[in-house]
BAKOLRO-503493 format. One line per 2 residues: number of its first residue (from 1); for each residue x, y, z of C-alpha. Coordinates in nm, 4 decimals. Each point is the difference from the previous one (the first is absolute). Layout:
N
NUM) X,Y,Z | ... .
! end
This chain:
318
1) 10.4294,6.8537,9.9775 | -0.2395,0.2533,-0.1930 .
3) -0.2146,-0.2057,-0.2397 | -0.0487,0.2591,-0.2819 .
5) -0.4030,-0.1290,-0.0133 | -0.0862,0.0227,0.3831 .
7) -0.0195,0.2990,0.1918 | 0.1709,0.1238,0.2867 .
9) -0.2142,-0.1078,0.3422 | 0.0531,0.3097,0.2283 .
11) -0.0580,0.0269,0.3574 | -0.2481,0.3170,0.0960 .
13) 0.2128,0.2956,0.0528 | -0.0940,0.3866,0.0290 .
15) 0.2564,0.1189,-0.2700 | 0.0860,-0.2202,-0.2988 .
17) 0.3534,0.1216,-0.1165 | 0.2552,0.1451,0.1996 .
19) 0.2647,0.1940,-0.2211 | 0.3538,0.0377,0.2289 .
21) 0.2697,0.2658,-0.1611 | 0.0905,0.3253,-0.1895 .
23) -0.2675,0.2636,0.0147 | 0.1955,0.2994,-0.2048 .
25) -0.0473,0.2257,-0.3153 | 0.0935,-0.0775,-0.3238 .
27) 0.1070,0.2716,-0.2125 | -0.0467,-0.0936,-0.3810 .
29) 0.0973,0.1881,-0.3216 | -0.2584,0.1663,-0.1782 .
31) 0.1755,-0.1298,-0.3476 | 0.1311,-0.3014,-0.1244 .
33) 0.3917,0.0008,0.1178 | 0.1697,-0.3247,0.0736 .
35) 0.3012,0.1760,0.0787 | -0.1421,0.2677,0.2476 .
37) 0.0889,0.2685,-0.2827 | -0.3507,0.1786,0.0936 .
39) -0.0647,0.3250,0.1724 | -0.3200,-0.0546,0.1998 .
41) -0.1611,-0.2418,0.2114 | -0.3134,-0.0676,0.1811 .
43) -0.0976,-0.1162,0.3153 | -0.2210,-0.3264,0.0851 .
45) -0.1202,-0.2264,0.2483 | 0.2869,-0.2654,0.0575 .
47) 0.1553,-0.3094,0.1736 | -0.1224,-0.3508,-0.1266 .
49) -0.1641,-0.1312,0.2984 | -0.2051,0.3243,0.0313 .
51) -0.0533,0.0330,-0.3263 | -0.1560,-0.4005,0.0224 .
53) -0.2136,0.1171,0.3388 | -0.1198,0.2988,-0.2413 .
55) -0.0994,-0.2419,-0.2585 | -0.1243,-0.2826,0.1749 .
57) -0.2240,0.2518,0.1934 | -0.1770,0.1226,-0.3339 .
59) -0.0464,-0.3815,-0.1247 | -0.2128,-0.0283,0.3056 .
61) 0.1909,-0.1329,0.2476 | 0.1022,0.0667,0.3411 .
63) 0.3881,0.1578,0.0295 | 0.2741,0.0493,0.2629 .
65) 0.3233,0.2432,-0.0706 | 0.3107,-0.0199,0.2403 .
67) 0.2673,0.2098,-0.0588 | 0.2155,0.3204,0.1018 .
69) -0.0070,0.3143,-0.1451 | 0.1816,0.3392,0.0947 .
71) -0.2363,0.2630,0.2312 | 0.0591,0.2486,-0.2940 .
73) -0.2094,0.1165,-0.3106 | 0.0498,-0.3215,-0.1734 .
75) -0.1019,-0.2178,0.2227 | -0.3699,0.2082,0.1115 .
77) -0.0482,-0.0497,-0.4123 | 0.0279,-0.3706,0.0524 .
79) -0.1704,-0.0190,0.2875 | -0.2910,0.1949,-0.1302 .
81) 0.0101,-0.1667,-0.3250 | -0.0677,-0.3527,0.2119 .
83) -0.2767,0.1603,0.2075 | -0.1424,0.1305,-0.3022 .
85) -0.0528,-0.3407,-0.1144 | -0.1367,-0.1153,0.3281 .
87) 0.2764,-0.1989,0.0897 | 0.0856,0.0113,0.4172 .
89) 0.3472,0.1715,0.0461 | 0.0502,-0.1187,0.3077 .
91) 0.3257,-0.2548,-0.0982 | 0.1433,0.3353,-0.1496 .
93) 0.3079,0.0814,0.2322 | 0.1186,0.3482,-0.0201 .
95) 0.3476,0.0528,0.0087 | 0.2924,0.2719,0.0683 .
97) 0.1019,-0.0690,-0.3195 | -0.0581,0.0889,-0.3675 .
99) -0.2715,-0.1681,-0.1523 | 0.1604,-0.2170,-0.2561 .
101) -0.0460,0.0878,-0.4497 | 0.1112,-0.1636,-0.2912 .
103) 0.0765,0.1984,-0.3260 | -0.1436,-0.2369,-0.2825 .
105) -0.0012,0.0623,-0.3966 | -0.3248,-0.0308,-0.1933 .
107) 0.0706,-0.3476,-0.1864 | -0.2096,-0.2218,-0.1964 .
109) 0.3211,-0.2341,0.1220 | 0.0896,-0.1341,0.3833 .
111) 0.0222,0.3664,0.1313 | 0.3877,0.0538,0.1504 .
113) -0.0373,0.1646,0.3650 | 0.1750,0.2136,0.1943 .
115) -0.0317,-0.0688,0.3358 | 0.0347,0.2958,0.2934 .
117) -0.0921,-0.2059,0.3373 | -0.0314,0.1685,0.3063 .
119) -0.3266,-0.0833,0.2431 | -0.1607,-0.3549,-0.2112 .
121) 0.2506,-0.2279,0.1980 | -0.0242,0.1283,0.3657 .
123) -0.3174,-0.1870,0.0026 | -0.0097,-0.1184,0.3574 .
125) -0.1966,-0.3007,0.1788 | -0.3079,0.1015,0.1836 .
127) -0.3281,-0.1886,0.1608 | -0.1621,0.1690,-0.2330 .
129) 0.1618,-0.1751,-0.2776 | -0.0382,-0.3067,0.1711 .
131) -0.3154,0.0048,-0.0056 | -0.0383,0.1109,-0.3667 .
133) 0.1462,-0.2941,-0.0782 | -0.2275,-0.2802,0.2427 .
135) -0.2965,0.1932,-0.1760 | 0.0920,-0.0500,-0.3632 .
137) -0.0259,-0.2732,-0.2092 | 0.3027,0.1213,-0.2360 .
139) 0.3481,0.1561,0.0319 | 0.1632,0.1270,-0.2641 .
141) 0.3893,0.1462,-0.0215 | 0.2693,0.1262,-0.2137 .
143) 0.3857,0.0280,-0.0243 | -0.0308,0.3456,0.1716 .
145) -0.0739,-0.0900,0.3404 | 0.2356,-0.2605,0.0516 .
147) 0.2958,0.1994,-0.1693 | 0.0899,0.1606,0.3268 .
149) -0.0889,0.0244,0.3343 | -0.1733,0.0149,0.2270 .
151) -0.2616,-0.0455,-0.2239 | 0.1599,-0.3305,-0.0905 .
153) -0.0519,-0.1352,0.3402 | -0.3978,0.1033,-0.0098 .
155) -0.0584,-0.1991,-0.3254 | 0.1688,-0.2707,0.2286 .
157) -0.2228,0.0017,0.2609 | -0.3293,0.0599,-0.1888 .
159) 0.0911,-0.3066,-0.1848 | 0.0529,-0.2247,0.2635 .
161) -0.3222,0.1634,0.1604 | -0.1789,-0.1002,-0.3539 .
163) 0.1139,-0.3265,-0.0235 | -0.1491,-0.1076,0.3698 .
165) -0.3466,0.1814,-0.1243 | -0.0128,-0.1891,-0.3352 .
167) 0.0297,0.3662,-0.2209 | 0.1069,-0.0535,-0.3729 .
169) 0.3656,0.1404,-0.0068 | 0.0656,0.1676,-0.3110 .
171) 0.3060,0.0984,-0.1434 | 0.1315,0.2831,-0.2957 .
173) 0.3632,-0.0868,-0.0355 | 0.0846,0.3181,-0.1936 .
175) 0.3279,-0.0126,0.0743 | 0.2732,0.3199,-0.0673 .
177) 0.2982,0.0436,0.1510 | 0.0154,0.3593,0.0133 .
179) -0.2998,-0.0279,0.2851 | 0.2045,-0.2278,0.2071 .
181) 0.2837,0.0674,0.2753 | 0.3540,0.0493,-0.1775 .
183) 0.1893,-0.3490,0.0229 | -0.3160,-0.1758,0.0872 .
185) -0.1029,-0.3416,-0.2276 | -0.3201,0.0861,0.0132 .
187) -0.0647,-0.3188,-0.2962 | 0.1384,-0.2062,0.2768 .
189) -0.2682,0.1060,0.2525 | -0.2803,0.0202,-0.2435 .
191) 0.0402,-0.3743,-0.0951 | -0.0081,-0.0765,0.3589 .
193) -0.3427,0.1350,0.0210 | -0.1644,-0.1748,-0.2771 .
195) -0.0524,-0.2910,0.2277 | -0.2002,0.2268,0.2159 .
197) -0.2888,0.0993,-0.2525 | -0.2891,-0.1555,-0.1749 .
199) 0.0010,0.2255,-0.2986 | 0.2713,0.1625,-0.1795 .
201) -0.0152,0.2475,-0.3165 | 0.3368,0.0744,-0.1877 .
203) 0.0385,0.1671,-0.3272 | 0.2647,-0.1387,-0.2332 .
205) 0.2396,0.2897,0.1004 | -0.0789,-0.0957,0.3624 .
207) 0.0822,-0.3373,-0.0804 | 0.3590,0.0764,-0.1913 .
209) 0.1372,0.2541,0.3212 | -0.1183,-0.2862,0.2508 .
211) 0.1368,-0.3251,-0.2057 | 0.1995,0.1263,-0.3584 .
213) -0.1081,-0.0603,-0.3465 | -0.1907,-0.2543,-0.0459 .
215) -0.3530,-0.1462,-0.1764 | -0.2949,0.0994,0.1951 .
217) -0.1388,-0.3585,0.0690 | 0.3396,-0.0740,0.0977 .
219) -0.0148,0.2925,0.2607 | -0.3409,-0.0659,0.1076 .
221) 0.1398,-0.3809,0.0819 | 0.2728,0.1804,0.2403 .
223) -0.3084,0.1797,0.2131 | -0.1984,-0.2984,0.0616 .
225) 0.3505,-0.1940,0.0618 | 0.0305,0.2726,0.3263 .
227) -0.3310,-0.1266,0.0845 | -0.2479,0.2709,-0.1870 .
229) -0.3211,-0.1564,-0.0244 | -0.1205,0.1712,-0.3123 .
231) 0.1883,0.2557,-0.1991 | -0.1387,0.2602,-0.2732 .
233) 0.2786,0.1323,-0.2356 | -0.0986,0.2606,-0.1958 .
235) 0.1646,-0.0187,-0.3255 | -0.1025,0.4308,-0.1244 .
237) -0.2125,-0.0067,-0.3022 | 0.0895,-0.3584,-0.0189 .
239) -0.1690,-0.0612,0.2617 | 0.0346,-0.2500,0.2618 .
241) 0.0768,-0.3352,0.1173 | -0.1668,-0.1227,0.3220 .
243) 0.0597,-0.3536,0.2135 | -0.1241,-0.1893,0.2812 .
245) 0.3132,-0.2213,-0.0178 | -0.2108,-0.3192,-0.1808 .
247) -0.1953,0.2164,-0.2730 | 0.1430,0.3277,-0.1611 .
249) -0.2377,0.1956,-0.1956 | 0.0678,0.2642,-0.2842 .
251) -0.2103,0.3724,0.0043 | 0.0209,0.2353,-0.2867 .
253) 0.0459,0.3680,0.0387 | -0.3937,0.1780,-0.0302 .
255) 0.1734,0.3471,-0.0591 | -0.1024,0.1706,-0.3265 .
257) 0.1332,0.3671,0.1199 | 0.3187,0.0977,0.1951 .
259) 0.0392,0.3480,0.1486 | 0.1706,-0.0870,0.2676 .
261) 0.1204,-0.3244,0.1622 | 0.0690,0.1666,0.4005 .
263) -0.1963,-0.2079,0.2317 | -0.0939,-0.2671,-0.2859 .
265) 0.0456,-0.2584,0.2772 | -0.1343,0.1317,0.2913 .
267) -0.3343,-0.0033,-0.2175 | 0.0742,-0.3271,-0.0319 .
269) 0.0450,-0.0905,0.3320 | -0.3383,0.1583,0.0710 .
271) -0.1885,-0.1296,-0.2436 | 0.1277,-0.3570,0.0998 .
273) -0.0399,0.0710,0.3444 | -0.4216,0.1586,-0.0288 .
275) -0.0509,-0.3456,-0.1888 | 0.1497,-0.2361,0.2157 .
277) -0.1865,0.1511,0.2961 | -0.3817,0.0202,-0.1465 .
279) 0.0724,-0.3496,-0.0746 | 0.1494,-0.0011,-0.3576 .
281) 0.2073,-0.3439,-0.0587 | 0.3465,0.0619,-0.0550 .
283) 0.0051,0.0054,-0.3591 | -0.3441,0.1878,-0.0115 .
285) 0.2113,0.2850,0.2010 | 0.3154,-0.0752,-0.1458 .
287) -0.1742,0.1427,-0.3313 | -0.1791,0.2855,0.1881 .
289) 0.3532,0.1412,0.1339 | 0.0866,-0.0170,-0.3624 .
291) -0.2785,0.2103,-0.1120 | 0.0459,0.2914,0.2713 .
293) 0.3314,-0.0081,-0.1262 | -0.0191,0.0681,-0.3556 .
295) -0.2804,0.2624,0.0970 | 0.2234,0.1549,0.1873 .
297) 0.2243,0.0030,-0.2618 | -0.2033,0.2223,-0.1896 .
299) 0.0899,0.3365,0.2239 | 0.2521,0.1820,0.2046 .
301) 0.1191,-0.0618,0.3306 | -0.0164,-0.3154,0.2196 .
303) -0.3360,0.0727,0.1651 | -0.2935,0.0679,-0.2670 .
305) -0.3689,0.0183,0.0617 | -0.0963,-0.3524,-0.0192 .
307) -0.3347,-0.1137,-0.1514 | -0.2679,-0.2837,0.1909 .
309) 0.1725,-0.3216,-0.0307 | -0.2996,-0.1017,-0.1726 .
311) 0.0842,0.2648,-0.3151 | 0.3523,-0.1050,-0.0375 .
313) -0.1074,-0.3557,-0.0380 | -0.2560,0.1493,-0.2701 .
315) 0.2697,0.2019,-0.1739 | 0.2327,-0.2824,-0.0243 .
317) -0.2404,-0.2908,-0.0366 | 0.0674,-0.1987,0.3265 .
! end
């Protein structure tokens, strides 16, 4: 159990989080347009667990990428984009096919995606992510990975790998069925993983595709029920509930300004995951993730240019 006033006692390890998924560009309107009724979009940086490697990397801690990308122009941005940030692109794979994109709307809402996959899920398993994995002292993965394989199968294996070298298994169920094989319960398999992680981080809308309507304490008791052993539900500017299964604790939303919410809780993830590392308690980083998030908030796209740690906890009084 995670006691939200203790900190997490980590073993030494060379890289401290270990992000294992899409790696693709997302393609956003330049306007408001819920509806996709817009003529022109840019291109960004994209794919939550890169975009959490990205971020994580400017908090000031060490970061890990795996994924597959298409040996085309897409994928060399990416790929530069990570190196640019000093992050090792060695777990990039490079594929024969197209690097993956999602068209998203500008929203001050849950964006709505459109998903064009290609090269994210032909993410084989290597030594080399092997070892990534025995050398880091967190793994974090989505809904993406596991949608298809043979990616599917490598989250597999890395997990067992992680749960024989004592690395925190953490879990985004941001579950859609368009992103998922056609005929495939993919609710059904994602509840049979829950057992399999330490943390897991659903947003009410996660919560509702996985389980149906319901309150979000009520959904938060069905994670730790399938054996979660502490679960953060983000609630949107509401937000969010988090529990340890004995105590459950109540955070308020720090955002003051909303541009754009892409990538809101990947910044979360990565603020969460820089404090738990330099030795924050869980609470103590439970409210950092919060903060990166709502500064975040503040511009456009899902990767932004991320202040010290120690500013952000001056900006919003930590």
């Amino acid at each position: 159990m995670f006691n939200f006033n203790e900190t997490i006692d980590f073993p030494y390890r060379e890289n401290d989080v270990l992000t294992v998924g899409e790696l693709l560009i997302d393609m956003i309107s330049s306007d408001y347009c819920d509806d996709f009724n817009c003529d022109s979009f840019n291109k960004f940086f994209g794919g939550s667990p890169a975009n959490i490697a990205m971020n994580t990397k400017k908090l000031g801690i060490n970061s890990l990428v795996a994924s597959a990308v298409g040996d085309d122009g897409f994928g060399k941005f990416l790929i530069h984009h990570l190196e640019k940030a000093g992050i090792d692109s060695g777990c990039i794979e490079k594929t024969n096919y197209s690097t993956s994109l999602v068209v998203v709307s500008k929203s001050k809402n849950s964006p709505v995606p459109i998903f064009y996959r290609e090269a994210d899920y032909h993410l084989e398993y290597t030594e080399r992510l092997e070892w990534a994995v025995k050398n880091s002292k967190i793994l974090h993965f989505s809904c993406w990975p596991i949608s298809k394989q043979p990616s599917r199968t490598t989250i597999e294996r890395l997990m067992e790998v992680a749960m024989k070298n004592n690395v925190v298994i953490c879990f985004d169920p941001n579950y859609h069925p368009m992103i998922w094989e056609k005929g495939e319960n993919g609710t059904e398999y994602i509840r049979s993983m829950i057992c399999k992680v330490d943390i897991v981080k659903p947003s009410e809308d996660d919560a509702k595709r996985l389980f149906g309507e319901d309150t979000p304490v009520h959904q938060i008791e069905k994670f730790l029920n399938l054996g979660a052993k502490l679960v953060i539900m983000t609630l949107g500017a509401d937000g969010a509930i988090v529990s340890n299964g004995e105590e459950t604790i109540r955070f308020y939303t720090l955002a003051k300004e909303v541009v754009d919410t892409t990538g809101a809780g990947d910044a979360f993830w990565s603020g969460f995951y820089a404090g738990i590392v330099k030795g924050y308690t869980i609470r103590e980083a439970l409210e950092l993730g919060f903060a990166v998030s709502a500064y975040k908030l503040k511009y456009l796209g899902a990767v932004v240019d991320l202040p010290r740690i120690e500013e952000i906890k001056r900006i919003y009084k930590l």
